[in-house]
PyMOL commands that place a pseudoatom at each C-alpha (Angstrom):
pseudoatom trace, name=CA, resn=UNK, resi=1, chain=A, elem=C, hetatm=0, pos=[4.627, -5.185, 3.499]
pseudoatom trace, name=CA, resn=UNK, resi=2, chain=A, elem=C, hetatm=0, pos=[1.694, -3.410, 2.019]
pseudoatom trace, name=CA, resn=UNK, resi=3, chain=A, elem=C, hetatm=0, pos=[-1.816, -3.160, 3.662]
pseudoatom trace, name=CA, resn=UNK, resi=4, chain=A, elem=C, hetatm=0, pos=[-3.130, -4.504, 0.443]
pseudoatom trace, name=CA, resn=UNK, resi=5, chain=A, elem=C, hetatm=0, pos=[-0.601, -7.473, 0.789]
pseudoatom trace, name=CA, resn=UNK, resi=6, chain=A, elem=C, hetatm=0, pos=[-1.300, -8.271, 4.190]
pseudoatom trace, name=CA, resn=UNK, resi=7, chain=A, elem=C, hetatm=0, pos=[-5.331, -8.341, 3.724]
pseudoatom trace, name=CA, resn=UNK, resi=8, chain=A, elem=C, hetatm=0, pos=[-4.949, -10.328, 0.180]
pseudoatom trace, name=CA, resn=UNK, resi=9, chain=A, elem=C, hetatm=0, pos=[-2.576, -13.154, 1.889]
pseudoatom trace, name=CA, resn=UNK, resi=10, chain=A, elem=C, hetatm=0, pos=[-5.405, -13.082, 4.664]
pseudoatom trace, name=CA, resn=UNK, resi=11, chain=A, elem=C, hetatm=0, pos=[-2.983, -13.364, 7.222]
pseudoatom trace, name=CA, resn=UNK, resi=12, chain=A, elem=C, hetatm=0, pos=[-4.958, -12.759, 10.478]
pseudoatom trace, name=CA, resn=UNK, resi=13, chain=A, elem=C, hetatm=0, pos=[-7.898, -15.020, 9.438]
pseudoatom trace, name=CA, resn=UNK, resi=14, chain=A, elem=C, hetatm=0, pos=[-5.803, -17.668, 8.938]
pseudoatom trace, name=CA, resn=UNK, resi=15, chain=A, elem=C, hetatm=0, pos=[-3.778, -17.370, 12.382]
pseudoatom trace, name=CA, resn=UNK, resi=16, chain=A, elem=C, hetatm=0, pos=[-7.421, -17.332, 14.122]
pseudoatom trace, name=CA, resn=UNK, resi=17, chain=A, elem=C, hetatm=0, pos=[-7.961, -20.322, 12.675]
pseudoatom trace, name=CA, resn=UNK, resi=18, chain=A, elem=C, hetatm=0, pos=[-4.821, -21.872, 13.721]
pseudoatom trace, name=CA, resn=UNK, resi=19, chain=A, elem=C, hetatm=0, pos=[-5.084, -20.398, 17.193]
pseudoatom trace, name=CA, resn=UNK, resi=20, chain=A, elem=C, hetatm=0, pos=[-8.965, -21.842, 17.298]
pseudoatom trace, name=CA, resn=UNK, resi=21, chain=A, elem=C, hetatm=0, pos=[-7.781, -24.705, 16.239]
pseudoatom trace, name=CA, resn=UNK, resi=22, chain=A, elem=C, hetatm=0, pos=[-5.385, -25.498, 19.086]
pseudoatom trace, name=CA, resn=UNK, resi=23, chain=A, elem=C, hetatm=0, pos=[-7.255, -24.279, 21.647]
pseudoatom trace, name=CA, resn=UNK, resi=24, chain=A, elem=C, hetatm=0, pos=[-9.908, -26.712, 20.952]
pseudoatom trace, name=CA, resn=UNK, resi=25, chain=A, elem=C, hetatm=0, pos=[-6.974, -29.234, 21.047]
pseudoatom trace, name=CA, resn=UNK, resi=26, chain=A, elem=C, hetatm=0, pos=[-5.486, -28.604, 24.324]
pseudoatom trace, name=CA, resn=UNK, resi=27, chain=A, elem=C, hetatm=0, pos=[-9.205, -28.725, 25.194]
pseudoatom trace, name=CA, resn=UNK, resi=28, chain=A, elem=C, hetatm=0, pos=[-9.322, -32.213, 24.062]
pseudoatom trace, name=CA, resn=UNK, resi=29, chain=A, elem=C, hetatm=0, pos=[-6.031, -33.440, 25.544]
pseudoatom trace, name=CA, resn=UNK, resi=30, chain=A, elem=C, hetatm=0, pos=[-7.190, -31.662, 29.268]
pseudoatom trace, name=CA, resn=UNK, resi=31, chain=A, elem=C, hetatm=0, pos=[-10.435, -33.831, 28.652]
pseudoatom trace, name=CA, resn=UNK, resi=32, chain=A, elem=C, hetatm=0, pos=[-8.658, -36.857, 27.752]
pseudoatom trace, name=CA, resn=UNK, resi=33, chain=A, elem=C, hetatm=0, pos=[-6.610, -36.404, 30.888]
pseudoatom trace, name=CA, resn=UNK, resi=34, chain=A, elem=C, hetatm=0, pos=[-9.328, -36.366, 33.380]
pseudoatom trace, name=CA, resn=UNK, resi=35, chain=A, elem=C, hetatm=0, pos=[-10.183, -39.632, 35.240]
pseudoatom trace, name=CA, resn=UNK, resi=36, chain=A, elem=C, hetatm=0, pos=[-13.733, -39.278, 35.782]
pseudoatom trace, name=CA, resn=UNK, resi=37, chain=A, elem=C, hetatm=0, pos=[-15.354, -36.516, 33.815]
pseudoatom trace, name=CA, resn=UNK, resi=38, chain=A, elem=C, hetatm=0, pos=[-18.213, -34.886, 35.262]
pseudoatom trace, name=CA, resn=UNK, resi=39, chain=A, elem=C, hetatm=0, pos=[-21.377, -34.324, 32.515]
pseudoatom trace, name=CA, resn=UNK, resi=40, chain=A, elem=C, hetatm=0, pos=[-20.627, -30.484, 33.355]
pseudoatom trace, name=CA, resn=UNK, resi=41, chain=A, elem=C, hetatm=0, pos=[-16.767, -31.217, 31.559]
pseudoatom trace, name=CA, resn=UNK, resi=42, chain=A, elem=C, hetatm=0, pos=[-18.401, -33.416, 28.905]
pseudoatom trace, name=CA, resn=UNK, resi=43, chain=A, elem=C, hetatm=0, pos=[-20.873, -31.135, 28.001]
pseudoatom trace, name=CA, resn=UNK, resi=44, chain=A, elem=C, hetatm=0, pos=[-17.909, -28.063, 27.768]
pseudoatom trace, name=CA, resn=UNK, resi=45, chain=A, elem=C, hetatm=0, pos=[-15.732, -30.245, 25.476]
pseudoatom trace, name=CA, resn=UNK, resi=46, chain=A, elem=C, hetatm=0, pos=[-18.955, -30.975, 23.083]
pseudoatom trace, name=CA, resn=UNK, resi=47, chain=A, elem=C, hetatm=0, pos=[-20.198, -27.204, 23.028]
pseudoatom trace, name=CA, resn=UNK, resi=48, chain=A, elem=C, hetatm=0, pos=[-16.059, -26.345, 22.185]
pseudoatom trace, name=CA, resn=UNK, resi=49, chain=A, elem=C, hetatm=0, pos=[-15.846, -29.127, 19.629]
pseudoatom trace, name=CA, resn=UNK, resi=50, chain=A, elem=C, hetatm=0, pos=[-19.177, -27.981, 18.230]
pseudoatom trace, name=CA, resn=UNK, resi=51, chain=A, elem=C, hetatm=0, pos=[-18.524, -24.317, 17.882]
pseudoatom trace, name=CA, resn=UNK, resi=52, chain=A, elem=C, hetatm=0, pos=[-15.262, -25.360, 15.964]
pseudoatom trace, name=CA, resn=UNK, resi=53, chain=A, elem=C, hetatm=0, pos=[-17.201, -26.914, 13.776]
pseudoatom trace, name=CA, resn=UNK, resi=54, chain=A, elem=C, hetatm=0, pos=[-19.479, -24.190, 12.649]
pseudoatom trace, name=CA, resn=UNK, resi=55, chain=A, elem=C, hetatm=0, pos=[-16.267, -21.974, 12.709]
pseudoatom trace, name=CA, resn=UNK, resi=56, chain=A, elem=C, hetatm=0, pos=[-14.133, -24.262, 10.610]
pseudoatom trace, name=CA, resn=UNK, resi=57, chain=A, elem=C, hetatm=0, pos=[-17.602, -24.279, 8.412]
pseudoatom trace, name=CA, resn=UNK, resi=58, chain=A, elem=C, hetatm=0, pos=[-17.648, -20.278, 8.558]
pseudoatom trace, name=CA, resn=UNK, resi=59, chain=A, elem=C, hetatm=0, pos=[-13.565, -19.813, 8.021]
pseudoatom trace, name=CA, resn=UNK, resi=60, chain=A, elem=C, hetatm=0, pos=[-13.870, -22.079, 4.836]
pseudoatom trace, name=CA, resn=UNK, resi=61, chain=A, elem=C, hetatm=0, pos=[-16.690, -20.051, 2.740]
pseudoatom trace, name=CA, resn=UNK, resi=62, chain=A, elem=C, hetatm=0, pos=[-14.695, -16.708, 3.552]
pseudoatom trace, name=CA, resn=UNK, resi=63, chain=A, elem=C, hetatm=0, pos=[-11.618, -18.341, 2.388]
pseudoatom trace, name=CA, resn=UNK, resi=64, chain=A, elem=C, hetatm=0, pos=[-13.440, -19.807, -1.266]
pseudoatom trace, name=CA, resn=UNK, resi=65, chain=A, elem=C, hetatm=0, pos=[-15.373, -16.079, -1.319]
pseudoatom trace, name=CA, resn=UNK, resi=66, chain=A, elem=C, hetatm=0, pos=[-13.845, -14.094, -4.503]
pseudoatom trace, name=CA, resn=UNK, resi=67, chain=A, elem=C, hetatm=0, pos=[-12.203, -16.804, -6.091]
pseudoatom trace, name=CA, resn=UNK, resi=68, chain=A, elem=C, hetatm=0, pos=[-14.265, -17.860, -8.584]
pseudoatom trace, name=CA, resn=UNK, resi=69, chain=A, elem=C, hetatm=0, pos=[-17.888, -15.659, -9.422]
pseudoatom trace, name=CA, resn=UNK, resi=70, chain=A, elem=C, hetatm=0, pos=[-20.432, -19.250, -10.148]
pseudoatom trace, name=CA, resn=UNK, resi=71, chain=A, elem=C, hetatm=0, pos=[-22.841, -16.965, -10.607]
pseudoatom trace, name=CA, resn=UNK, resi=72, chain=A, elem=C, hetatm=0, pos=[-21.555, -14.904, -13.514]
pseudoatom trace, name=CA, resn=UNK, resi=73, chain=A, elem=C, hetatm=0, pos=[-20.818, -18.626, -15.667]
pseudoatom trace, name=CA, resn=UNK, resi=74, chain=A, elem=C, hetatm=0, pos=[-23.202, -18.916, -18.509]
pseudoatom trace, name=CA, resn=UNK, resi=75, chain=A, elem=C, hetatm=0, pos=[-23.662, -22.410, -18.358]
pseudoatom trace, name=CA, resn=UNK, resi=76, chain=A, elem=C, hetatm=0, pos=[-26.588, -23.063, -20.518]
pseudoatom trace, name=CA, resn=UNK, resi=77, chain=A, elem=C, hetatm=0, pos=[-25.075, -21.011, -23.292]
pseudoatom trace, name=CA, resn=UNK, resi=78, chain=A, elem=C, hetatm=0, pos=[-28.169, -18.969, -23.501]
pseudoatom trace, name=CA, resn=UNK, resi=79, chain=A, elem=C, hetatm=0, pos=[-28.035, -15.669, -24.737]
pseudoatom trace, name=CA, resn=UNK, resi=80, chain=A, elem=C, hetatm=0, pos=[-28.851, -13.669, -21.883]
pseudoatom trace, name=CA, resn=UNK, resi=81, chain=A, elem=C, hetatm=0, pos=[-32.989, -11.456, -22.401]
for i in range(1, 81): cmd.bond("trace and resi %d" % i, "trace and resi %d" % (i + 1))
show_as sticks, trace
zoom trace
């Protein structure tokens, strides 16, 4: 396999993701688990669930970059000045 091949099928992003993603769930299922949370476990599962968030947001624009250029669509059908 090619370095270009590697990098276009974006092969490590997209195994951080997966590993992110079940990390946060094992977080879950420990939380689940415990009989009487403390508010210092609560607020550890809400800060993990809430950074996956903003990296699930992140992971999805770098995924949709370089597929399709919005900016270079004419859509008025102006001639450009």
């Amino acid at each position: 396999m090619s370095v270009e091949t590697f990098l276009k099928w974006k092969i490590l992003p997209r195994f951080m993701m997966l590993a992110s993603t079940m990390m946060s769930w094992r977080c879950a299922e420990w939380f689940m688990d415990l009989d009487n949370p403390t508010a210092a476990q609560s607020a550890f599962v809400s800060v993990v669930m809430g950074v996956m968030t903003g990296v699930f947001g992140i992971w999805m624009g770098h995924e949709h970059k370089g597929d399709n250029d919005v900016n270079s669509i004419n859509r008025t059908n102006r001639k450009p000045r």
